[in-house]
C-alpha positions as CSV (number, residue, x, y, z in Angstrom):
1,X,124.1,126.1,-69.9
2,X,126.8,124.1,-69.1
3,X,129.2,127.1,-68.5
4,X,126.9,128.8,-66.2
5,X,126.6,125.3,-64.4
6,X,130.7,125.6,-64.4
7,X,130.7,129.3,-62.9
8,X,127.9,128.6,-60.5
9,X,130.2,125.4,-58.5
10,X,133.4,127.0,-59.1
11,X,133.5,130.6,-60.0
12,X,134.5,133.2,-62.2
13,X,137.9,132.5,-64.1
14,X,141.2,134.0,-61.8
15,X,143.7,136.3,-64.3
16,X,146.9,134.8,-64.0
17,X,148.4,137.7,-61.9
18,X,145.4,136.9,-59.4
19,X,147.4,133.5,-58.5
20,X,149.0,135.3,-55.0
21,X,145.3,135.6,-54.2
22,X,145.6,131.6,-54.2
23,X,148.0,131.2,-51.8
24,X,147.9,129.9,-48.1
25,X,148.4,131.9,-45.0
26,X,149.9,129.6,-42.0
27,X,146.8,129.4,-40.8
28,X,144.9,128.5,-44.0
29,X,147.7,126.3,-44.7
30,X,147.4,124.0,-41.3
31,X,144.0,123.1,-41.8
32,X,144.5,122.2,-45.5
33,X,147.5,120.3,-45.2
34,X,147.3,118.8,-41.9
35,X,144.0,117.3,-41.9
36,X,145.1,114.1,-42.6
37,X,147.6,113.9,-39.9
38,X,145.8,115.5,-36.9
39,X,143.1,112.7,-38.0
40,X,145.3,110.0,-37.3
41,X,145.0,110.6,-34.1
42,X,141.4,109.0,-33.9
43,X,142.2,105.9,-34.7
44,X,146.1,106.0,-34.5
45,X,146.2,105.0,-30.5
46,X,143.6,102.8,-31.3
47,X,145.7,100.7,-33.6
48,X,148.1,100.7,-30.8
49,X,145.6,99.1,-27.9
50,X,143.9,97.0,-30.5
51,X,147.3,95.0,-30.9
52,X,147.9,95.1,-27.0
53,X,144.6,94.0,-26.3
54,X,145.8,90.5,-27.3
55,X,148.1,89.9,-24.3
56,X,145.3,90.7,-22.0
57,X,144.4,94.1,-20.4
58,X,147.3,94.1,-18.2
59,X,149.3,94.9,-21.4
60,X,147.9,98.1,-22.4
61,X,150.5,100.0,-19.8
62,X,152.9,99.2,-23.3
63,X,151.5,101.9,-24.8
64,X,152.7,104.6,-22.8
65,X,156.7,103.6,-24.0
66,X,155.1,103.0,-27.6
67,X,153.5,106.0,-27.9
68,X,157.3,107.8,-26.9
69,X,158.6,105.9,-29.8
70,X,155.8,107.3,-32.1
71,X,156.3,110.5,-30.7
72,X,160.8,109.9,-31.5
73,X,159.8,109.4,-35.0
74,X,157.4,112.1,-35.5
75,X,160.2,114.4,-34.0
76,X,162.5,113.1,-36.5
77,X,160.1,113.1,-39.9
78,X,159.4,116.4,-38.9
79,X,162.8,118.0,-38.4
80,X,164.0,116.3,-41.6
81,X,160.8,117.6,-43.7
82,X,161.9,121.0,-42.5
83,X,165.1,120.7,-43.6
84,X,163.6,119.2,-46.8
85,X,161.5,122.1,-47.2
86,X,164.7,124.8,-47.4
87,X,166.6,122.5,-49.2
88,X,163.8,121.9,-52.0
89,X,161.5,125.2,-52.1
90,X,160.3,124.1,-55.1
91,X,158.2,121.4,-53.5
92,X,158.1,118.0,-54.5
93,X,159.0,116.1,-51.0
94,X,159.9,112.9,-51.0
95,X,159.9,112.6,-54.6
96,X,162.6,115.6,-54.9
97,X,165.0,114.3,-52.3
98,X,164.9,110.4,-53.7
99,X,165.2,112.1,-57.4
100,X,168.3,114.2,-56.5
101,X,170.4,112.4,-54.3
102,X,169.6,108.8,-54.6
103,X,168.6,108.7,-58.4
104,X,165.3,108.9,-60.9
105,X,164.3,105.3,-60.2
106,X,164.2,105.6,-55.9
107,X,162.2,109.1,-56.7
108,X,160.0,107.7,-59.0
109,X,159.4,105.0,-56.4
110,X,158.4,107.7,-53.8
111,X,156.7,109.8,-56.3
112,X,154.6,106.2,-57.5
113,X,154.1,105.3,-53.7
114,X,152.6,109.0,-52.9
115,X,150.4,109.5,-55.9
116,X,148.7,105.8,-55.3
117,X,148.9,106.6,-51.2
118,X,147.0,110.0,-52.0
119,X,144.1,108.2,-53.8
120,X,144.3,105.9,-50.4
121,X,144.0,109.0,-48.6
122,X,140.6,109.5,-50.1
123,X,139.1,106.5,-50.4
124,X,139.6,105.6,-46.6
125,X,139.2,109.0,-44.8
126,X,135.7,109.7,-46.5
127,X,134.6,105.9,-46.4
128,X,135.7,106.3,-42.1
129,X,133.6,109.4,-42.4
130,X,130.8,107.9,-44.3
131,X,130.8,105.2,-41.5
132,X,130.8,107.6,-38.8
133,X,127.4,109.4,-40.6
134,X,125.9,105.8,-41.3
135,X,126.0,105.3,-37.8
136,X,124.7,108.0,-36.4
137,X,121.5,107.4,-39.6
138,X,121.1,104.0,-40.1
139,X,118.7,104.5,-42.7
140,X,121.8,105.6,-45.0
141,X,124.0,102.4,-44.1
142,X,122.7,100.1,-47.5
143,X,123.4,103.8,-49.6
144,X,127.1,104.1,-48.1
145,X,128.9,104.1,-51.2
146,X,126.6,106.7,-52.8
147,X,127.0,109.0,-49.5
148,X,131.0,108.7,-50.1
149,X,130.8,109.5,-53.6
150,X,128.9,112.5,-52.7
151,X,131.1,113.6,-50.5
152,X,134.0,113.2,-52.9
153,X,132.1,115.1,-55.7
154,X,131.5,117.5,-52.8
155,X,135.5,118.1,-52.0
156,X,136.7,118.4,-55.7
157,X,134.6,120.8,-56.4
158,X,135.2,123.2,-53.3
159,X,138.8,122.2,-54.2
160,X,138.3,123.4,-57.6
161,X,137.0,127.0,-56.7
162,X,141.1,127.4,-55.0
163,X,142.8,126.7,-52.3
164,X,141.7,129.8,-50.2
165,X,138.1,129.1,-50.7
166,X,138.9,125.3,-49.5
167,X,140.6,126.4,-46.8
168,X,138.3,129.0,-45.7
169,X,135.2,126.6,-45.5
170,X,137.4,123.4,-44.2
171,X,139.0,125.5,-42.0
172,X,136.6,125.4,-38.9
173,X,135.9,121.8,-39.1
174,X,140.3,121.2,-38.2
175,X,140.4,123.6,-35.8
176,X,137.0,122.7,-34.1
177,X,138.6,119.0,-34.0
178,X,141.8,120.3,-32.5
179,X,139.5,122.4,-29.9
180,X,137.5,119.6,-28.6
181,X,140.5,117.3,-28.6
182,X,142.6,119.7,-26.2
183,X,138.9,120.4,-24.6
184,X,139.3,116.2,-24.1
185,X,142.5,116.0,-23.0
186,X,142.6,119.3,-20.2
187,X,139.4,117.6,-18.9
188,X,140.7,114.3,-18.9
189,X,144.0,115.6,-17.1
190,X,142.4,117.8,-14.3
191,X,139.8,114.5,-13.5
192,X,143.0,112.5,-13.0
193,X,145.1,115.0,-11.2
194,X,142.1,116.3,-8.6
195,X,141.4,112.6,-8.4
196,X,138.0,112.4,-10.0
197,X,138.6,110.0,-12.8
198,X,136.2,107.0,-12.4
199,X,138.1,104.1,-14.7
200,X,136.5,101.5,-17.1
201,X,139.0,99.5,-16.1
202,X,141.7,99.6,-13.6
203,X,144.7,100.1,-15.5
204,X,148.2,98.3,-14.5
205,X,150.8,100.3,-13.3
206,X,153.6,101.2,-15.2
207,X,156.5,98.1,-15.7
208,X,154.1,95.3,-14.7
209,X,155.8,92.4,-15.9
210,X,153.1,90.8,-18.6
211,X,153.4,87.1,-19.6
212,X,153.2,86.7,-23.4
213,X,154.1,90.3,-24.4
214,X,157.7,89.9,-26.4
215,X,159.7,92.1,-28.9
216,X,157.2,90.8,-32.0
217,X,154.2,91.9,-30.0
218,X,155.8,95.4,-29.2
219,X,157.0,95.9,-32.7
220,X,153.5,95.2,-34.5
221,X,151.9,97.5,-32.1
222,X,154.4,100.2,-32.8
223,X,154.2,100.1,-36.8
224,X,150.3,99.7,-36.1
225,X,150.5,102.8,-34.1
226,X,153.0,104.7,-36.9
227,X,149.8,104.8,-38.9
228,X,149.3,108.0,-37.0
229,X,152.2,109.9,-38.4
230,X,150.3,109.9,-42.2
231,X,150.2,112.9,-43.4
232,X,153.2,114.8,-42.3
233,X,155.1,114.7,-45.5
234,X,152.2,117.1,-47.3
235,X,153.9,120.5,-46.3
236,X,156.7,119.9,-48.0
237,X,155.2,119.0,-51.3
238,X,152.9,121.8,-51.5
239,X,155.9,124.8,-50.5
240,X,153.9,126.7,-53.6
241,X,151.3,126.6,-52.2
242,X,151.9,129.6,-49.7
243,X,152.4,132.7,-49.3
244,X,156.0,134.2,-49.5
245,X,158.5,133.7,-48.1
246,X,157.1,129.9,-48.7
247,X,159.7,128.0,-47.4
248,X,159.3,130.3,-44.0
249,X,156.0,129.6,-43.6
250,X,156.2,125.8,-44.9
251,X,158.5,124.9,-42.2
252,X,156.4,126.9,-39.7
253,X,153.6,125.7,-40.6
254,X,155.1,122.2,-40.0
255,X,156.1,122.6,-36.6
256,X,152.8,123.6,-35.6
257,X,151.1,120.6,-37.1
258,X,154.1,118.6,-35.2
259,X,153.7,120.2,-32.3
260,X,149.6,120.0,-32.0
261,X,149.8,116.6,-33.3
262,X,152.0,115.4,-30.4
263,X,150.3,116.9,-28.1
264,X,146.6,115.3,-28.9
265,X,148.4,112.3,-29.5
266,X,150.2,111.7,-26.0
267,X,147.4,112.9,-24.4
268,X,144.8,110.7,-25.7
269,X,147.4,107.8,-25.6
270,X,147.7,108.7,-21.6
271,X,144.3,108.9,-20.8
272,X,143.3,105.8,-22.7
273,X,145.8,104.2,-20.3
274,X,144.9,106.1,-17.3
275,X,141.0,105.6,-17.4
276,X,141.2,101.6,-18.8
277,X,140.1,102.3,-22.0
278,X,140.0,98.9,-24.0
279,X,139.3,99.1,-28.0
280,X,135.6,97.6,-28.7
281,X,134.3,96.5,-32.0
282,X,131.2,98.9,-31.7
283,X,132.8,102.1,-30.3
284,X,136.0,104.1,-30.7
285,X,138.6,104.9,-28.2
286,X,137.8,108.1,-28.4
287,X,134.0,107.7,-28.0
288,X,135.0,106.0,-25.0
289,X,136.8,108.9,-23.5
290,X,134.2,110.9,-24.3
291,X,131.6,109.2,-22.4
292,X,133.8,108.6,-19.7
293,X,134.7,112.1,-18.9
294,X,131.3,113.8,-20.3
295,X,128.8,111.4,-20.3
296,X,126.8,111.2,-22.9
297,X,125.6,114.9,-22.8
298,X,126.0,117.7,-25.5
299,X,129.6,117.8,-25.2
300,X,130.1,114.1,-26.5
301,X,128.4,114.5,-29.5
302,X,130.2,117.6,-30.0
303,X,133.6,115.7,-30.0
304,X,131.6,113.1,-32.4
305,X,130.7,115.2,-34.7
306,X,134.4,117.2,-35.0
307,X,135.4,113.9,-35.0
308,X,133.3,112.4,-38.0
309,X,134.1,116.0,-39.7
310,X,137.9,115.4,-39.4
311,X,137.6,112.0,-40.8
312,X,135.9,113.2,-43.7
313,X,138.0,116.5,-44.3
314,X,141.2,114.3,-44.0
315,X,140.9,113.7,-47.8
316,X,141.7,117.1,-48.6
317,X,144.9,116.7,-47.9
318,X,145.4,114.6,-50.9
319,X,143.5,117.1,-53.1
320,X,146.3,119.7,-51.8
321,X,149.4,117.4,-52.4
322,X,148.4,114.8,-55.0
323,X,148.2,118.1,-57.9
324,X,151.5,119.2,-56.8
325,X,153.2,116.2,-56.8
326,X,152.1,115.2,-60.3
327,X,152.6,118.7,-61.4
328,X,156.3,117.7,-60.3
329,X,155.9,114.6,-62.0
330,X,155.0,115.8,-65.4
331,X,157.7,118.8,-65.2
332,X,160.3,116.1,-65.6
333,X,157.8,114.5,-67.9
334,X,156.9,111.8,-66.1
335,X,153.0,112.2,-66.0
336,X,151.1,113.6,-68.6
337,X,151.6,117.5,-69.7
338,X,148.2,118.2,-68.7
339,X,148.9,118.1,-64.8
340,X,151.2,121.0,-65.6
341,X,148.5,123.0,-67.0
342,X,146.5,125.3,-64.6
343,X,142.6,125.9,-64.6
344,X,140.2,128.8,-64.1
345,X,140.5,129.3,-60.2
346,X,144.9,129.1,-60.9
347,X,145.0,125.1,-59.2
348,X,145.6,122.2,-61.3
349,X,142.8,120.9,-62.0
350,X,143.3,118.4,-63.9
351,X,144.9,116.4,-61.0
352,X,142.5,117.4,-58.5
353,X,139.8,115.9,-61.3
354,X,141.9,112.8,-61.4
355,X,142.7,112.5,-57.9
356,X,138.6,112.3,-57.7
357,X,137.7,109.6,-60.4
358,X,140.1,107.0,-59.0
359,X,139.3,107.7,-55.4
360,X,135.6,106.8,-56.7
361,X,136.6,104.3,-58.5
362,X,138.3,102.8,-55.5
363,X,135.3,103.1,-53.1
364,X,132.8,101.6,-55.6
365,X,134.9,98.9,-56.1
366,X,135.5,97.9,-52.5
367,X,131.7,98.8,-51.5
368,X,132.9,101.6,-49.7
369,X,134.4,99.4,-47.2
370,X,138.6,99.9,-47.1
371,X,139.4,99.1,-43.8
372,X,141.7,96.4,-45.3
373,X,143.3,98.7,-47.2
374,X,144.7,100.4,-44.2
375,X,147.8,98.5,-44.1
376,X,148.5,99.3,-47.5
377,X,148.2,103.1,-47.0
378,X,150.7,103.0,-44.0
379,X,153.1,101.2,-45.6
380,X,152.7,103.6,-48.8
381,X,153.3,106.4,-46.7
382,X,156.9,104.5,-44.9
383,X,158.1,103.9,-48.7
384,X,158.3,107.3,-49.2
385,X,159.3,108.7,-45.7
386,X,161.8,105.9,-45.8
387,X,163.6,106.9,-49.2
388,X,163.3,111.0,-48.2
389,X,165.4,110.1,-44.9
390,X,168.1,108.4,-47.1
391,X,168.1,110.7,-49.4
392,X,168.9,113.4,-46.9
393,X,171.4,111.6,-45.5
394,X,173.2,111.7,-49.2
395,X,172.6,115.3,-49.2
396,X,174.7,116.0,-45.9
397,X,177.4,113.8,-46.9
398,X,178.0,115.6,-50.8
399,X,177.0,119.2,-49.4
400,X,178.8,119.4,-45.9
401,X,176.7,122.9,-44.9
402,X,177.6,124.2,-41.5
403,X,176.4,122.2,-39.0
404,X,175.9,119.5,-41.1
405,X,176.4,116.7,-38.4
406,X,173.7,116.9,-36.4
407,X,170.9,117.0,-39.4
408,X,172.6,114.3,-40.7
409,X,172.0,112.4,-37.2
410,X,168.6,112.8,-37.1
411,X,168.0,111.8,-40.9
412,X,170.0,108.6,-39.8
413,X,168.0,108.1,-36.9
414,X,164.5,108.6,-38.6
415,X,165.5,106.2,-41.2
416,X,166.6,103.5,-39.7
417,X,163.1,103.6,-37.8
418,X,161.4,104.2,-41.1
419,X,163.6,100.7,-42.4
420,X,162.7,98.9,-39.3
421,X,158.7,99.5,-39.8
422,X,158.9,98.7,-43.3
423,X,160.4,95.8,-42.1
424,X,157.4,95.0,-39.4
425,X,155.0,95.5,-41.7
426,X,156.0,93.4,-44.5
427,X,156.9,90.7,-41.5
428,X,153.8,91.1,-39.7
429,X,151.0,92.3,-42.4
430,X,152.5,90.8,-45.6
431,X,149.0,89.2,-46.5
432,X,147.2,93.0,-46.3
433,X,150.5,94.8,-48.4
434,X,151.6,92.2,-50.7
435,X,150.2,94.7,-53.7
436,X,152.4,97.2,-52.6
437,X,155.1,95.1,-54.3
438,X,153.1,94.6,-57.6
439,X,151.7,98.2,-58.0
440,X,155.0,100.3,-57.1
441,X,156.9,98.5,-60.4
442,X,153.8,98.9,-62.6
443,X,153.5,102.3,-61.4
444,X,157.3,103.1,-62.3
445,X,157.0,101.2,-65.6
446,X,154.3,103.5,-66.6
447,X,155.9,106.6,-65.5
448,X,159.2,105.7,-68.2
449,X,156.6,104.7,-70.6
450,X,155.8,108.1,-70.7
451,X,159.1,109.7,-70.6
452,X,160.0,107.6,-73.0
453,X,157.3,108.4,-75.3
454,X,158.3,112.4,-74.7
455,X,161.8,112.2,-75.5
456,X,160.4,110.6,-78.7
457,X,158.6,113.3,-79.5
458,X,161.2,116.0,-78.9
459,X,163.2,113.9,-80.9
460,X,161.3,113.8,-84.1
461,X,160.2,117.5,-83.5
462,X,163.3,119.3,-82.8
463,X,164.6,121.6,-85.5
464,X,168.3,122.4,-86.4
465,X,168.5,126.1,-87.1
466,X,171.3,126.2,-89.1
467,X,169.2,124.6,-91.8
468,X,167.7,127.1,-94.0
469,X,163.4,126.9,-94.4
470,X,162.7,124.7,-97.1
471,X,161.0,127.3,-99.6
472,X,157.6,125.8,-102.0
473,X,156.5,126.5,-104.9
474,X,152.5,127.0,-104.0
475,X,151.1,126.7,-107.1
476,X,152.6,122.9,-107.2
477,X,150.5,122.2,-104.2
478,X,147.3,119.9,-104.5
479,X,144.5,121.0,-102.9
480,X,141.9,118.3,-102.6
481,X,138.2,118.9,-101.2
482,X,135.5,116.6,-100.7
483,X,132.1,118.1,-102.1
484,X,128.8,116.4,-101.4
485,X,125.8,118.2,-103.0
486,X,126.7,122.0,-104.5
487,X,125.9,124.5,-101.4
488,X,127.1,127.4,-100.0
489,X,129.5,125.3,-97.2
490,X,131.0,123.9,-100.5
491,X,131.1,127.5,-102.2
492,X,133.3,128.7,-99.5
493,X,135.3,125.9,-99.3
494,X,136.5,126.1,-102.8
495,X,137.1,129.9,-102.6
496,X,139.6,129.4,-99.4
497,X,140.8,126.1,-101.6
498,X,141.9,128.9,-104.4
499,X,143.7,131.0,-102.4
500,X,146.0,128.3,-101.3
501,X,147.0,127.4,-104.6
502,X,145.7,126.9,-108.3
503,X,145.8,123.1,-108.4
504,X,142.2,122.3,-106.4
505,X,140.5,119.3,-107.4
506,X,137.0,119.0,-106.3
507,X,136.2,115.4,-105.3
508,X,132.8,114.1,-105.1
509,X,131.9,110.3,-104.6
510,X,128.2,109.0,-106.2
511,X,126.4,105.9,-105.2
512,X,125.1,105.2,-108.8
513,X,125.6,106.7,-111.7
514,X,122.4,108.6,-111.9
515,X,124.1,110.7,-108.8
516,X,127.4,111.1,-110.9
517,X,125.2,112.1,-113.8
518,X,123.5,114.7,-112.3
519,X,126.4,116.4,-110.3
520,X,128.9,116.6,-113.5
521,X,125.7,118.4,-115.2
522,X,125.7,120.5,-112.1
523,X,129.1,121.4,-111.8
524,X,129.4,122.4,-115.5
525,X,126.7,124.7,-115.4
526,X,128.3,126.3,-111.8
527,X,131.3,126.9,-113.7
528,X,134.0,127.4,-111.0
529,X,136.8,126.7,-113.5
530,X,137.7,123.6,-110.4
531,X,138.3,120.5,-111.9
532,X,135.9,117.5,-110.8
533,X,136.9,114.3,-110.2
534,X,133.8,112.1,-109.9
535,X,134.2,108.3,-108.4
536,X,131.2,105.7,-108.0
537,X,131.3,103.5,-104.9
538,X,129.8,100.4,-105.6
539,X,129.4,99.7,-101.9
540,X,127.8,103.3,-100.8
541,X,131.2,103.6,-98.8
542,X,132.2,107.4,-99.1
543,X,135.3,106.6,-97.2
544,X,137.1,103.9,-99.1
545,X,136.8,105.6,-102.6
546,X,138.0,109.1,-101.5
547,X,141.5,107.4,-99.1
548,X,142.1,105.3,-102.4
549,X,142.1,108.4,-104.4
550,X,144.3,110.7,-101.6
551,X,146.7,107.5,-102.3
552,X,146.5,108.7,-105.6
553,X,147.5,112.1,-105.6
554,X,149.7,111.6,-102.5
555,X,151.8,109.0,-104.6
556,X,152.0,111.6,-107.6
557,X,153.0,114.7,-105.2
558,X,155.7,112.2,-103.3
559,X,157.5,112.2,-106.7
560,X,157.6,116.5,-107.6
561,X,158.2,117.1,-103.9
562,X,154.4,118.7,-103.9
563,X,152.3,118.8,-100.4
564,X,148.5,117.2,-100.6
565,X,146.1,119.8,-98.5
566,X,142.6,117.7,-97.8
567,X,140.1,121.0,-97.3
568,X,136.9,119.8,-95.4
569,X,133.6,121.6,-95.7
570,X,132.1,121.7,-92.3
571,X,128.8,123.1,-91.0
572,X,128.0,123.4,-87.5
573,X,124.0,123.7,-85.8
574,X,123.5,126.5,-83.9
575,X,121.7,124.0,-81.3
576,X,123.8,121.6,-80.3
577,X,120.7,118.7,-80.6
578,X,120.9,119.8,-84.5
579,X,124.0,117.9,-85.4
580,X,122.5,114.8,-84.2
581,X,120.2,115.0,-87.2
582,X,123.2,115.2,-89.6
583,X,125.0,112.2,-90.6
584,X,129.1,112.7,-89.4
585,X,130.5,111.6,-92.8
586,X,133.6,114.2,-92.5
587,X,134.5,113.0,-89.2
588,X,134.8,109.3,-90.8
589,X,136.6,110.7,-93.8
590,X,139.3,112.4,-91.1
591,X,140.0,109.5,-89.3
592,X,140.4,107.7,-92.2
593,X,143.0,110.1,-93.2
594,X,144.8,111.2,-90.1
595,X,147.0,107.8,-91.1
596,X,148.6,109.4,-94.6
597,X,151.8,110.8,-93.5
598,X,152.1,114.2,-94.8
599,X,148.3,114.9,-96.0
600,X,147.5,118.7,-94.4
601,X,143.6,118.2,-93.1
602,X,142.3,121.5,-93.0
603,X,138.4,122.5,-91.9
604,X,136.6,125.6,-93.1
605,X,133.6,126.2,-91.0
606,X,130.2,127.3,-91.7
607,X,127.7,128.5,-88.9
608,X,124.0,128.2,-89.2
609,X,122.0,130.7,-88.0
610,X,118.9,129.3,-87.6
C-alpha cells in the first residue's frame, strides 16, 4: 500500500542513465532557480519606501538614487556569480569559492549561512503567500499555519517527482508574474509619458532638499532595499542541475534572471515614485499600483494572484539549491553521507525531505508568522555573498587569467558593498539578527563534529594491503544460538549454525525449572547431536542470562584467538499487524549484544505464509 501511495505522488523509479532526462533547459531553469529573486521584487521597493516614509513623503524621491545603488550591486553579484559559475562548474557557490581561496572555516561559514538561509527561504515565502490567500479568505486566517504546511508538503513532493516535472508545473506561475509585472510597468510608463497618470500623492521632484533625511537614514533604506537581491546566488550552486554545456547555460541563465530582475525592479521603484505611492499597513505597494493604473477590475486581481503565486513558489528555490549545497557539503564530509545519495526520480531526496521538516518546524513554531525573521534572512544571504566576493578577489590575485584586472574590479567593488551592508545591518537591525551570531558558530561546530567523526571512521576502517589476510581455523569458531521452544525457525537455524562450524552451542534460557526440565527431555529425544546449554533466570529476564553467558564464551574465545558468531532465529508475519502479536525478545537480545566487541550477530529468516 504504502509503495503504491509512494508511486502515485512521485512516480515510477528513473534508471540511473535516465538522470539527463532530469536536467533543466534555460528556460526550465529560470523559473526554478529564480523564483526567489524575481519575488523580491514585491516587497523589495517596499522595504525601501517603508524606511523613507519616516522623513515624511517629501523623502520618497530618495529612492530613485537607492534603487541605482541596488541596481550597482545586483550588476556586480551577478557578473561575479558568472565568473563563479566557470570557475566552479561543479557547483557549490559561495561555499566553493570561500572553501578554495579563503579556507574550510570562511566556506563552512557560507555553506552554514546558506543551508540555515534556505530553510528561511521557505518558511517566509510560503507564510507571505499563506498571508496573501488568508486575505483574500478570511475564513482560513485562524488555520494559517496548517495552509502553510500544506503548501510545503505540497512543494516537496512535486519536488520529489524531479526537477523537470517541478519546473514544468511551476513554470507558468514565474513567467505569468514576470508578464503582469512588465504588463504593470509598460502601462504604468505610457500613463506617465501621454500624461494620464492621476497620482495618490504628488510626488517631490527629484533633489528636493529634505530636512531630517541624513547618511544613517539612506543607508538603512538601502540594506532594507538589498533584501531584493535574495536569491541570485542559486544558479551557481545548482550548475548540475542543467543541461550541458552547464556552465553555458548557468551563466546564461543568470543574466536573464539579472536582466528581468532589473528591469521589474526599476520600474516598479519609478512608478511608485512617479504616482505617490506611500507603503500602508493594509495594502502592498504593488496593490497600490495596481489599483492606480487598473482599478480594481480583472486585471488587478490578475496581478494579485501572479503575485500571491510568486510568493509562494519562491520557496522552490531552496528545494533546488539547499540539496545541492548539502550534497557539496557531505562530499567533503561535512553533512551526513545520506545527502549524497540520490532517490527514485535521480534528485536528492533526502535533502529536499529535510529542507521540508525544518521549514515546518520553523512555521509551527513562529505561528506561521516570520516577518521578524526577515532581517535575519537578508543578512544570511550578505554573509555569503560577502565571503564569495572575497574569495574571488583571492582567485584573481593567485591565478592572474587574461584579463584578470577588470574581474578583479568588480569583485572588489561588490564586496566592499556587501561589507558595508553587513555593516548596516548589524548597526541598524542588530536586535532582529543577533542569532545570526549564535547559529553560524553552532552551525560550523556541528559541521567538524561530523568530519571529525568521518575521518575517525576511515581511520579505524582502513586496511594496509601489504598485510596478508589473517587465515581461521573454522572449526575453532563458536557458534552460539538462542532457541526458545523446538520449531522449525529453530530447525533451520541450527542447520545454517552447522555449516559455519562444528562448535554450535544451542542456548536456551527457562523461567523455572519445570521449563528447563521439559526442554533438556525435548532436546534429547530431537537428537541434533548440538550441545544444549540450559540457564534459569530467576528474574524471567531472557536478556541478562544469555549477555552473561556470551561473556562467557567471548572470554574463552579471546584466549584461542576463536571468533563468537550469535545466530538469531527470526520469523517474520506475512501481515505486517501480525508481528504486533509477537513479543520482540530477539530485538532486545541484539541490542543487548551489539555492545560485545567482536560478537558476529547473524539473522536467519523464516517467512510465514499464512
Amino acid at each position: 500500500m504504502l509503495t503504491k501511495i509512494k508511486r502515485l505522488l512521485i512516480g515510477r523509479p528513473l534508471k540511473s542513465n535516465e538522470s539527463h532526462s532530469q536536467k533543466l533547459n534555460k528556460l526550465k531553469a529560470l523559473a526554478v532557480l529564480s523564483s526567489d529573486a524575481l519575488s523580491s521584487v514585491a516587497y523589495g521597493p517596499e522595504q525601501i519606501l517603508i524606511v523613507l516614509i519616516a522623513a515624511g513623503g517629501i523623502a520618497l524621491w530618495y529612492s530613485l538614487p537607492i534603487a541605482l545603488g541596488v541596481l550597482v550591486l545586483l550588476v556586480a553579484l551577478v557578473f561575479s556569480y558568472r565568473q563563479i559559475i566557470f570557475a566552479y562548474p561543479q557547483g557549490g557557490g559561495a561555499y566553493m569559492v570561500s572553501k578554495e581561496n579563503l579556507g574550510i572555516n570562511f566556506g563552512l561559514t557560507a555553506g552554514g549561512a546558506l543551508l540555515v538561509d534556505y530553510i528561511l527561504t521557505v518558511a517566509v515565502s510560503v507564510s507571505a503567500g499563506t498571508d496573501a490567500i488568508t486575505s483574500a479568505f478570511p475564513a482560513l486566517h485562524a488555520h494559517a499555519v496548517l495552509v502553510a504546511v500544506i503548501i510545503i508538503v505540497i512543494i516537496t513532493v512535486l519536488n520529489l517527482r524531479g526537477l523537470t516535472d517541478s519546473a514544468t508545473l511551476l513554470s507558468f506561475p514565474v513567467y505569468f508574474f514576470v508578464l503582469m509585472m512588465l504588463f504593470v510597468i509598460g502601462a504604468g510608463f505610457f500613463e506617465a509619458m501621454t500624461g494620464q497618470a492621476a497620482p495618490v500623492h504628488p510626488h517631490a521632484a527629484i533633489g528636493t532638499p529634505v530636512m531630517g533625511v541624513g547618511l544613517f537614514l539612506l543607508l538603512r533604506a538601502f540594506s532594507s532595499g538589498c533584501t531584493a537581491l535574495t536569491g541570485v546566488e542559486a544558479i551557481s550552486n545548482a550548475i548540475p542541475s542543467f543541461k550541458e554545456p552547464a556552465p553555458k547555460n548557468a551563466a546564461k541563465t543568470l543574466l536573464m534572471m539579472g536582466g528581468i530582475l532589473a528591469i521589474l525592479l526599476s520600474g516598479i521603484v519609478f512608478l511608485s515614485y512617479w504616482y505617490g505611492i506611500h507603503p500602508m499597513s493594509n495594502q502592498t505597494v504593488l496593490s497600490q499600483l495596481g489599483g492606480t493604473i487598473f482599478g480594481r477590475n480583472v486585471f488587478y486581481y490578475m496581478i494579485q494572484v501572479s503575485t500571491a503565486l510568486i510568493l509562494v513558489l519562491a520557496a522552490n528555490t531552496g528545494y533546488s539549491a539547499f540539496p545541492m549545497l548539502a550534497f557539496n557539503l557531505a562530499n567533503d564530509k561535512y553533512m551526513p553521507r545520506p545527502f549524497k545519495v540520490k532517490g527514485d526520480r535521480l534528485g536528492y531526496s533526502n535533502g529536499i525531505i529535510t529542507l521540508g521538516v525544518m521549514s515546518i518546524v520553523l512555521i509551527i513554531i513562529s505561528g506561521g508568522r516570520t516577518e521578524n525573521l526577515i532581517p535575519l534572512y537578508a543578512v544570511g544571504v550578505f554573509i555569503p555573498f560577502s565571503l564569495s566576493q572575497t574569495g574571488m578577489i583571492v582567485h584573481w590575485v593567485k591565478k592572474k587569467p587574461k584579463g584578470w584586472l577588470p574581474r578583479l574590479f568588480t569583485n572588489f567593488i561588490g564586496a566592499l558593498i556587501c561589507y558595508l551592508i553587513l555593516i548596516i545591518f548589524f548597526v541598524t537591525k542588530f536586535s532582529q539578527i543577533w542569532p545570526v551570531l549564535i547559529f553560524v558558530p553552532v552551525v560550523i561546530m556541528i559541521f567538524h563534529k561530523i568530519h571529525q567523526h568521518y575521518m575517525h571512521v576511515a581511520e579505524q576502517l582502513r586496511v594496509n594491503l601489504s598485510i596478508p589476510l589473517r587465515s581461521i581455523n573454522t572449526t575453532d569458531n563458536i557458534i552460539v544460538v538462542p532457541v526458545a521452544g523446538i520449531t522449525k525457525v529453530v530447525e533451520q537455524s541450527l542447520t545454517y549454525a552447522k555449516s559455519l562450524s562444528s562448535n554450535v552451542i544451542a542456548v536456551y534460557v527457562g523461567d523455572s525449572p519445570a521449563a528447563i526440565e521439559k526442554m533438556e527431555k525435548e532436546w534429547g529425544e530431537w537428537n541434533t547431536g548440538i550441545r544444549l546449554v540450559t540457564l534459569h533466570s530467576l528474574y524471567r529476564s531472557i536478556v541478562s542470562p544469555l549477555d552473561r553467558f556470551i561473556d562467557t564464551i567471548k572470554w574463552k574465545a579471546d584466549k584461542d584467538g576463536a571468533t563468537v558468531t550469535v545466530v538469531f532465529p527470526q520469523f517474520y508475519t506475512k501481515k505486517w499487524w501480525q508481528s504486533l502479536l509477537h513479543n520482540q525478545s530477539g530485538v532486545l537480545i541484539k541490542a543487548s549484544l551489539i555492545r560485545h566487541a567482536d560478537v558476529v550477530i547473524a539473522t536467519v529468516p523464516f517467512h510465514f505464509k499464512k
